[in-house]
C-alpha positions in Angstrom: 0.0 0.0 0.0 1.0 3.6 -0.5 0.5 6.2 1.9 0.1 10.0 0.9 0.7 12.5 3.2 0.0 16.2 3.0 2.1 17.7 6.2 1.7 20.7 7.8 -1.4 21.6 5.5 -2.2 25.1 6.0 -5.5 24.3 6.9 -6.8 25.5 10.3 -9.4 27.4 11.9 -9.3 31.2 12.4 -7.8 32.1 15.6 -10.1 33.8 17.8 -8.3 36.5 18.7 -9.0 37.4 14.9 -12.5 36.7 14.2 -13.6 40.1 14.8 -17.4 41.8 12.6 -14.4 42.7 10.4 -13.2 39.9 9.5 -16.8 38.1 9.1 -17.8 40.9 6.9 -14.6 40.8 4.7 -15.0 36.8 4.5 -18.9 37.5 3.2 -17.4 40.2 0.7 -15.1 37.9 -0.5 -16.8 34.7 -0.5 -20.3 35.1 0.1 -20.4 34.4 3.8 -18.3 33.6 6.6 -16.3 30.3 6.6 -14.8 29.2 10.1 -11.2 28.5 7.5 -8.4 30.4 7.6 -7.6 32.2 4.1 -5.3 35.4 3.9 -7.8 35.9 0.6 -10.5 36.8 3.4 -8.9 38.3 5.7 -8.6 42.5 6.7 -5.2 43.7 5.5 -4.6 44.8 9.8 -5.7 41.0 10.2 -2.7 39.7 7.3 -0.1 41.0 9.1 -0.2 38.6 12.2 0.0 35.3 10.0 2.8 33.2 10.1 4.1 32.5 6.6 3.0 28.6 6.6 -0.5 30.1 7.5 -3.5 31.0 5.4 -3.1 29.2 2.1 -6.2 26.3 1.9 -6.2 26.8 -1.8 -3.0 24.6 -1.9 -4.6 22.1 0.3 -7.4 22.2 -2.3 -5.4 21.8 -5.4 -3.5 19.0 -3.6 -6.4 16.9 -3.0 -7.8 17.5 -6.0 -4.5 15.8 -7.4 -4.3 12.8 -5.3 -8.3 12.3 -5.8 -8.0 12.6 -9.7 -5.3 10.5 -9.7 -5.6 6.9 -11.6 -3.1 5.2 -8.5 -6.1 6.4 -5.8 -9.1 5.4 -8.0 -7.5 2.1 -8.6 -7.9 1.8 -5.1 -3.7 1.6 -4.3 -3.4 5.2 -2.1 -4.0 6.1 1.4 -4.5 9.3 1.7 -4.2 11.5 4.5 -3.6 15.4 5.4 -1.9 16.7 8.3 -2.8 20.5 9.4 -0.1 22.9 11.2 -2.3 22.5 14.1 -1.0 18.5 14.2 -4.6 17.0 13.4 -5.0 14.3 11.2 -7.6 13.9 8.7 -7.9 10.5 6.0 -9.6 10.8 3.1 -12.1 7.6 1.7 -11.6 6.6 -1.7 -15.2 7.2 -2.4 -14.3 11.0 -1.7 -15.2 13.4 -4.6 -13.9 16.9 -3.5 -15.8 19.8 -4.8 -13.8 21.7 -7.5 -15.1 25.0 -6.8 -12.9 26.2 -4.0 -16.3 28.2 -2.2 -18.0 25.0 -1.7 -14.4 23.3 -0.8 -14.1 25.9 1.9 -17.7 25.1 3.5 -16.3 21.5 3.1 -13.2 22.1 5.5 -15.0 24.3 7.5 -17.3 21.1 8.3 -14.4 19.0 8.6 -12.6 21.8 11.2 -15.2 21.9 13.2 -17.0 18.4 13.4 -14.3 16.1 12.6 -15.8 14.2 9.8 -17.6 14.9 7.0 -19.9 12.6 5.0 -23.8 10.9 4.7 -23.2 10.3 8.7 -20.2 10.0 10.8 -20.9 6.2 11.0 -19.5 6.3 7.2 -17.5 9.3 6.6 -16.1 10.4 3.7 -13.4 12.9 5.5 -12.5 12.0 9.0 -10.0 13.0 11.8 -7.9 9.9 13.0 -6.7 9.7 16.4 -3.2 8.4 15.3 -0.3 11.0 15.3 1.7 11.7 12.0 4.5 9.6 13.7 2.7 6.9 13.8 1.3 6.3 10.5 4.1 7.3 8.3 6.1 4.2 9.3 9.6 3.1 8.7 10.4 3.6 4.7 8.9 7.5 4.5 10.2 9.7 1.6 10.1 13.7 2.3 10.1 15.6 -1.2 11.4 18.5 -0.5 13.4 21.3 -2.7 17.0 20.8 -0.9 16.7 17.0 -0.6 19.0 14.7 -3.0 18.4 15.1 -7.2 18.3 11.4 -8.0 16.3 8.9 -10.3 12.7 8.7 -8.6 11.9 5.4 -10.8 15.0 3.4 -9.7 14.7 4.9 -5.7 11.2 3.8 -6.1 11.2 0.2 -7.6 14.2 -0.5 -4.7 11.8 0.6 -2.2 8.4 -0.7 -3.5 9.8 -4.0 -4.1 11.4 -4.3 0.0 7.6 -2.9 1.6 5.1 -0.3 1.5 5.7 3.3 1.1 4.8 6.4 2.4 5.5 10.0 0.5 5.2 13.3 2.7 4.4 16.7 1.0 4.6 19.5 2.1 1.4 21.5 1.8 2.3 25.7 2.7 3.3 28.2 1.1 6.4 29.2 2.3 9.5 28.5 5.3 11.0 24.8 6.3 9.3 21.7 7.3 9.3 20.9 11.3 12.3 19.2 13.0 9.3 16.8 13.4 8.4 16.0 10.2 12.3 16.1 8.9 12.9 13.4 11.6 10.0 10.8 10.6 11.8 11.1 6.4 14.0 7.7 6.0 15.2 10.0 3.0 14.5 12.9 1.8 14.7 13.6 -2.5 13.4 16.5 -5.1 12.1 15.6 -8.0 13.4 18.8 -9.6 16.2 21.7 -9.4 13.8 24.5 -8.1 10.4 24.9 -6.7 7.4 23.0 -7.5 4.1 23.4 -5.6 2.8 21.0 -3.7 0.0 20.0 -6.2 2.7 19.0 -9.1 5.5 17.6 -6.6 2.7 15.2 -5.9 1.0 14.5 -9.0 4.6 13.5 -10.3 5.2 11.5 -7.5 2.1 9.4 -7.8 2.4 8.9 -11.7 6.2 7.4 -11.3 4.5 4.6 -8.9 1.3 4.5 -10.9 4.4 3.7 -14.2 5.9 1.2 -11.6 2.5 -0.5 -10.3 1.0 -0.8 -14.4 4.1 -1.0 -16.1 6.9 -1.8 -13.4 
């Protein structure tokens, strides 16, 4: 099985020290009405300034689901799919899941998910849900960390090495800007790029999942 793990997602709530009238009404100018999902999009400019730089961005959480979902690896049924917010929660995502591709409805989605925990036809069968597990304990023994600074090599042969010992997990980072945790570093068996400069989270993965969808059909 491979696992797929979005880290230190910048998807949380808004703190309250910040959800003034202001910032409701700027949400509702913005996107119609006020979603409990922090988004420097929404926010007052006075608000902005208070953010740390991983903070704010749920529109690459959103286009980083939409390209593990879409992918042919998870809807043959072969990916595990799970994000993990700055705040430390972590959510898995069913293979049924369909995310909305309008990023309005996305964000009434996550603010659901933020502040119930699942979401879904019930919680008895949900199709987002928070795990109790900690990130530590779900990445197991053989992660891989793409990251821009990690080692230029071929991902094909690294991968059919690994694949062919055990299961795999991938971590991605999903924020905007700054390092990964000493946390997160520490749980990477290795750590690779898959190119020499900056790729956003959305494309680091998508690349990642087509060379093991090339080794799983072809390999």
């Amino acid at each position: 099985m491979i696992k797929v793990f979005l880290v230190e997602a910048s998807l949380t709530k808004i703190p309250e020290r910040s959800k003034s009238d202001k910032t409701r009404r700027s949400y509702t100018k913005v996107y119609g009405k006020f979603y409990d999902v922090l988004d420097i999009q929404g926010l007052p400019p006075q608000v902005r300034v208070d953010m740390g730089p991983k903070e704010g961005r749920p529109d690459i959480v959103h286009r980083s689901v939409l390209a593990v979902t879409d992918h042919p690896l998870f809807l043959m049924g072969r990916v595990e799919f799970y994000v993990h917010t700055l705040d430390d929660r972590v959510f898995r995502f069913s293979k049924e899941i369909r995310p909305p591709r309008n990023y309005i409805r996305f964000l009434g989605l996550m603010s659901k998910l933020l502040d119930e925990g699942w979401v879904g036809p019930s919680e008895d069968e949900p199709l987002i849900w928070e795990v109790k597990e900690k990130l530590k304990d779900l990445v197991g023994d053989q992660a891989i960390l793409l990251e821009e600074g990690g080692e230029f090599r071929n991902p094909l042969a690294y991968l059919r090495d690994v694949m062919g010992r055990e299961d795999v997990s991938i971590m991605v980072g999903g924020f905007p800007q700054g390092s990964f945790s000493e946390e997160v570093k520490s749980l990477a068996k290795s750590t690779i790029s898959l190119y020499r400069g900056v790729l956003s989270s959305s494309t680091a993965l998508s690349m990642m999942l087509t060379y093991l969808y090339h080794l799983e059909v072809w390999g």
